[in-house]
C-alpha positions in Angstrom: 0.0 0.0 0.0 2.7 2.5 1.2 4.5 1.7 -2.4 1.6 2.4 -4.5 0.9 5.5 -2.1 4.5 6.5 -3.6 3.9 6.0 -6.7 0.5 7.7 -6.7 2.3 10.5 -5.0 5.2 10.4 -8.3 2.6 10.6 -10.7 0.6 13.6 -9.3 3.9 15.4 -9.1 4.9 14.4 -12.6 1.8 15.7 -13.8 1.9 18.9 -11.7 5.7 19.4 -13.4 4.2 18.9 -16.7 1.3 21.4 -16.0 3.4 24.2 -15.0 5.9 23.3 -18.1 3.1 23.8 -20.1 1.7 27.1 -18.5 5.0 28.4 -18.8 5.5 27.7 -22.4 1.9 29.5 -22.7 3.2 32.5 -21.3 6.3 32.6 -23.1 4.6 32.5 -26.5 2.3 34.8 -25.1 4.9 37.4 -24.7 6.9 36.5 -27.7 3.7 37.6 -29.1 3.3 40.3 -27.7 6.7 41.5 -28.2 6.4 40.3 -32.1 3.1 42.3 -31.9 5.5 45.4 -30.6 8.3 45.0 -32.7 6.0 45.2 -35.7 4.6 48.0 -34.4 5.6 51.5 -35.0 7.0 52.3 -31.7 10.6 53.0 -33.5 9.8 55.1 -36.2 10.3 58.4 -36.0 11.1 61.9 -37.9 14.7 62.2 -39.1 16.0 58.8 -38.4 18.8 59.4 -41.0 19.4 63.1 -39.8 23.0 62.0 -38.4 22.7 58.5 -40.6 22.0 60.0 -43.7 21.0 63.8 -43.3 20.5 64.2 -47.3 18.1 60.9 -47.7 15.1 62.5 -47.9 16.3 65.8 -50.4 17.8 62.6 -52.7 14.8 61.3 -52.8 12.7 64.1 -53.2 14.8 65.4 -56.1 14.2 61.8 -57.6 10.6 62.6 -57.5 10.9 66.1 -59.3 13.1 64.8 -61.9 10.6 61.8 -62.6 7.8 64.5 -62.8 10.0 66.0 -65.4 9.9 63.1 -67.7 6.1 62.0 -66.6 3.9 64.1 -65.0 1.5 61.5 -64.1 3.6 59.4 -62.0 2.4 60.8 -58.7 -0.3 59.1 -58.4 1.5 55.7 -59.2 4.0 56.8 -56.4 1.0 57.8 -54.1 -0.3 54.3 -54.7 2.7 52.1 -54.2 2.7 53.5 -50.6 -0.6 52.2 -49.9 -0.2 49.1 -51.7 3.1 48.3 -50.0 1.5 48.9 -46.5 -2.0 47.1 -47.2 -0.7 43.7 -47.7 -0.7 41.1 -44.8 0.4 42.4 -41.4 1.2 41.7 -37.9 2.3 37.9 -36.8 4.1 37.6 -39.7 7.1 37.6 -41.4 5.6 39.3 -44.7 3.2 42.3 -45.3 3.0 45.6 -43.9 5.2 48.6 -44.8 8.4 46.9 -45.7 9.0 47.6 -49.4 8.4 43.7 -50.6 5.9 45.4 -53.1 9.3 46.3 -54.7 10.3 42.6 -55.3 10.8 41.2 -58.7 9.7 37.2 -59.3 7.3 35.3 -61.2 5.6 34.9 -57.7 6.5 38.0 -56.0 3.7 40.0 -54.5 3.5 42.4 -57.3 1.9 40.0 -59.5 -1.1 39.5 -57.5 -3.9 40.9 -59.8 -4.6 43.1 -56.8 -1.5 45.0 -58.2 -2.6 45.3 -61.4 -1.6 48.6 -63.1 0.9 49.9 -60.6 4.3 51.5 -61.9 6.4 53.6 -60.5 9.5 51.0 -59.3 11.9 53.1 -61.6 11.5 56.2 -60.0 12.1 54.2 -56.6 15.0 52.2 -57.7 16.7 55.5 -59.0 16.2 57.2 -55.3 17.7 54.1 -54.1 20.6 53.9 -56.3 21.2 57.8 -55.6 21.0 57.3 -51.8 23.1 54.3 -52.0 26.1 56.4 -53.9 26.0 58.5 -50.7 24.6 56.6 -47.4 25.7 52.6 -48.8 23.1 50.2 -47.0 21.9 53.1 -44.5 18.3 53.8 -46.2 15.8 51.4 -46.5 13.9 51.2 -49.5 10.6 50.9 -47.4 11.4 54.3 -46.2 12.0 55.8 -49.9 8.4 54.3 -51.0 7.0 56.6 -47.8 9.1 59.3 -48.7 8.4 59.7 -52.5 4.5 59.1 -51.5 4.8 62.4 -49.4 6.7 64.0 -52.0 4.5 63.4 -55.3 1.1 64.5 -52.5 3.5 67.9 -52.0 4.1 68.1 -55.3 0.6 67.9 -56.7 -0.4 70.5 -54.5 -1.1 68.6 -51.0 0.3 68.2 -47.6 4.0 68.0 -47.2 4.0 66.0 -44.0 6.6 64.7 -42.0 7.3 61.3 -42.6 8.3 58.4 -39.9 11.1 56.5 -40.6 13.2 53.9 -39.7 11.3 50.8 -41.5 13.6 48.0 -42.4 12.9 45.8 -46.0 11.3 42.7 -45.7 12.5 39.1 -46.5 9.5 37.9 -48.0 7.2 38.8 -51.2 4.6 36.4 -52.3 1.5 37.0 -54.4 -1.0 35.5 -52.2 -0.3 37.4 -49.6 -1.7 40.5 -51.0 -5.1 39.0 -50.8 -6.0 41.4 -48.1 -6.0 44.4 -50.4 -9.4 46.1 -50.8 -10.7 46.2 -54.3 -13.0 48.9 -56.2 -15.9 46.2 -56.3 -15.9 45.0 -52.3 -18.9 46.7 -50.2 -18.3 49.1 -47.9 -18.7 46.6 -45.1 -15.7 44.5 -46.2 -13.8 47.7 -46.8 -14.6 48.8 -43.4 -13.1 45.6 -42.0 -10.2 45.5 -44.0 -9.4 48.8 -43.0 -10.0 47.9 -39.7 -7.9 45.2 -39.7 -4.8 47.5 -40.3 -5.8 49.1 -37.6 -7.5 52.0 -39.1 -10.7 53.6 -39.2 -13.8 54.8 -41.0 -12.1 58.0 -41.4 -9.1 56.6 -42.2 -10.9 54.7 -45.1 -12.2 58.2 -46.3 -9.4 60.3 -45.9 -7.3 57.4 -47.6 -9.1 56.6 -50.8 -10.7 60.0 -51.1 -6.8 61.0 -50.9 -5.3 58.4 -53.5 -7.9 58.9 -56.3 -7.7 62.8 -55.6 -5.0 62.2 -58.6 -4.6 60.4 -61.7 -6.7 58.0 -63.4 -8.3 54.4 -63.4 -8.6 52.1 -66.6 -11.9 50.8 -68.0 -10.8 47.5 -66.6 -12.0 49.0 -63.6 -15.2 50.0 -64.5 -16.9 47.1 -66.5 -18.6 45.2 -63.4 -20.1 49.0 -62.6 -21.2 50.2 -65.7 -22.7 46.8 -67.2 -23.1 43.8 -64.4 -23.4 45.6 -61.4 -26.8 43.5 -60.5 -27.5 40.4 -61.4 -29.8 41.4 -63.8 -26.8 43.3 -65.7 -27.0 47.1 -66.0 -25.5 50.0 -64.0 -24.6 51.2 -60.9 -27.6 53.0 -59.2 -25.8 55.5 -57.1 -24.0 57.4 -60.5 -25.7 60.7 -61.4 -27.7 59.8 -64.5 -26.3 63.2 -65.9 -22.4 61.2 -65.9 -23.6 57.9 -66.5 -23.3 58.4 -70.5 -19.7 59.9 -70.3 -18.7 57.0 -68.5 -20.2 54.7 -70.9 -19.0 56.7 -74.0 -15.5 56.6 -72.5 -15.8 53.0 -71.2 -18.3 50.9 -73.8 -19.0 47.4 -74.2 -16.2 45.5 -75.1 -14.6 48.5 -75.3 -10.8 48.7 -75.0 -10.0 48.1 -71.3 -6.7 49.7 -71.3 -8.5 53.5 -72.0 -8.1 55.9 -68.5 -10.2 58.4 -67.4 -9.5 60.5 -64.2 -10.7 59.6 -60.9 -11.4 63.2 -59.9 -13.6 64.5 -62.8 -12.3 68.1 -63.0 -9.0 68.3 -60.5 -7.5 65.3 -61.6 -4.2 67.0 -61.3 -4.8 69.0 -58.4 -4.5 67.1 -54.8 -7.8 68.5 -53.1 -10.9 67.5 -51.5 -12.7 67.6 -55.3 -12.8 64.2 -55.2 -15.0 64.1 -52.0 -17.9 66.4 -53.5 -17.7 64.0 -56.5 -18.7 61.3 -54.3 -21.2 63.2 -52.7 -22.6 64.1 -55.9 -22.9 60.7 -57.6 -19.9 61.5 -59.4 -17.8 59.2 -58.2 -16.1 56.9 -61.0 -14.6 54.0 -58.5 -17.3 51.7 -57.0 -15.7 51.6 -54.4 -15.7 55.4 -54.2 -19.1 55.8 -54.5 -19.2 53.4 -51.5 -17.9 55.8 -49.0 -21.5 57.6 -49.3 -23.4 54.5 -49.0 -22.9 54.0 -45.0 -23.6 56.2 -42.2 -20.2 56.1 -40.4 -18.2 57.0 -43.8 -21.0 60.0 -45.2 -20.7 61.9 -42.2 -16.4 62.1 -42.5 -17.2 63.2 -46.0 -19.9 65.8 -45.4 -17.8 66.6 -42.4 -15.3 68.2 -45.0 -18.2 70.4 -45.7 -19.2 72.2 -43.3 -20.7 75.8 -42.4 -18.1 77.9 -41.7 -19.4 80.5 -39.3 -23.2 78.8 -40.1 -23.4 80.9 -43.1 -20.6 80.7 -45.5 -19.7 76.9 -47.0 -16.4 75.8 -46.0 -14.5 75.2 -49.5 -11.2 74.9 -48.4 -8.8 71.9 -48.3 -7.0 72.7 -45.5 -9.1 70.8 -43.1 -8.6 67.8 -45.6 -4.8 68.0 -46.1 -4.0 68.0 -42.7 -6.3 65.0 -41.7 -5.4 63.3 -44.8 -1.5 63.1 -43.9 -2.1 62.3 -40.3 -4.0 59.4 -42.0 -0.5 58.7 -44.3 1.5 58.6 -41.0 -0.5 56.0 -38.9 -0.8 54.4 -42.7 3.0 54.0 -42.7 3.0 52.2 -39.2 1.1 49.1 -40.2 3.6 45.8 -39.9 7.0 47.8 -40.3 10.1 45.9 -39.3 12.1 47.8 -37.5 15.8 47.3 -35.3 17.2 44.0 -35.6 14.1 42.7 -38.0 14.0 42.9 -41.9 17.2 44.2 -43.6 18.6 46.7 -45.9 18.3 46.4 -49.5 21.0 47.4 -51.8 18.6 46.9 -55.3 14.8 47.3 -53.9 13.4 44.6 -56.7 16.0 41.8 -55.1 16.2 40.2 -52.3 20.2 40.7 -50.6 
């Protein structure tokens, strides 16, 4: 009796050993977590990381964007996008996605062949900041950071915000189509764009002030427009929510079976102009993006667009941008922070579109 007493005894103490093993292992993933959750955070970015590093980075790389404007005015709105499409892949608990230049990655399965991607240029102009910066600061300057500069500098350029721009993001080691599966595209609801947004981390306001922002300039294809113009129901036909009075322009610019590849701009009379155009467009019906036109379609995302409307001193309408610009590059920054890689994570790239 006594030995199987002992025994007994062994056992529960074996399996009290095993229990705390195991609640400690929960606890250390839990904070490896947490820290992984930290590190990816944007906790160290900050303005002028290069100032002692490399104190000309950012006027390199903004006098890469001027020259490129030179050659192509349009590109700033392909350098505004590459921004948001580098940020918007998948973040947070892993090694890929988030801010962190992999956008930038050449491959027959790199991320920028996700159709999600379609139509996006602009890796010259980035490459030739890179190359510029690496003639001065060799592997100092990540080229996550020169995507977020040169998407403050083509917004300055085009008449927007110049904002101050975070950095200290480090390139990632990973670029794979499927992860950019996440992306929002023109044809999702507002309710999925909501939560994709959300998922970033970012808000209904956010979601205005960001796509509002982006198609304040340039220009979509027809590609683009098909599903809105001639299936958006079931039944086939248009899009409801477009003012009958632009319905025909669309169509006339966009026909069936009509060549795909034809652009129109996204903010019908300021497509050059970075203002808050765009956001009366949408208010109006005149939105050419479905997913545009979405933003006045739900409660929480009409009122941040009417709120750019305003009575100023209840009598006058408030036409100004100001408001807009300022809100729109505080939504740029905490853009910039989703899933960067940051200290001893990620790396420096010496060529943006290769891996080290």
């Amino acid at each position: 009796m006594a030995l199987i007493m002992s025994w007994t005894k062994l056992a529960l103490s074996l399996h009290l050993s095993q229990s705390l093993a195991q609640m400690a292992r929960r606890a250390v993933i839990l904070l490896c977590s947490i820290s992984l959750l930290l590190d990816h955070s944007w906790g160290s970015l900050r303005v002028g990381f290069y100032s002692s590093t490399c104190p000309a980075a950012e006027s390199i790389v903004r006098s890469a964007v001027r020259t490129a404007i030179t050659f192509d005015w349009t590109i700033t709105a392909p350098l505004l996008r590459l921004h948001f499409h580098d940020c918007f892949v998948q973040a947070y608990f892993s090694v890929a996605g988030g801010c962190d230049g992999s956008i930038l990655i050449d491959g027959p399965t790199s991320e920028k062949t996700n159709p999600a991607h379609a139509g996006l240029r602009g890796f010259d102009v980035i490459e030739a900041a890179k190359s510029q910066v690496e003639q001065v600061c060799p592997g100092i300057v990540s080229c996550s950071d020169i995507v977020a500069l040169a998407a403050r500098d083509s917004v300055s350029m085009s008449g927007g915000p110049s904002y101050q721009v975070e950095t200290g993001r480090r390139d990632g080691i990973v670029s794979v189509a499927s992860d950019a599966g996440s992306m929002p595209d023109v044809n999702d609801p507002i309710s999925v764009l909501k939560a994709k947004f959300a998922a970033k981390g970012l808000s209904a306001s956010d979601l205005v002030l960001l796509s509002a922002g982006g198609h304040s300039i340039g220009t979509a294809a027809c590609f683009f427009m098909t599903k809105r113009l001639y299936a958006f129901t079931p039944a086939g036909g248009s899009d409801r929510s477009i003012n009958p009075a632009f319905l025909p322009a669309l169509e006339l610019t966009c026909p069936v079976n009509g060549d795909v590849n034809v652009r129109l701009p996204l903010d019908q009379g300021s497509q050059f102009a970075f203002d808050k155009s765009i956001l009366n467009n949408i208010r109006l019906g005149f939105a050419v993006l479905a997913s545009d036109a979405q933003l006045y379609a739900d409660p929480s995302t009409r009122r941040v667009v009417d709120s750019y409307f305003g009575l100023r001193g209840g009598f006058i309408p408030d036409l100004s941008s100001s408001s807009f610009h300022h809100d729109f590059a505080n939504a740029m920054v905490k853009m910039g922070r989703v899933g960067v890689k940051t200290g001893s994570q990620g790396v420096i790239r010496r060529v943006c579109s290769r891996f080290n």
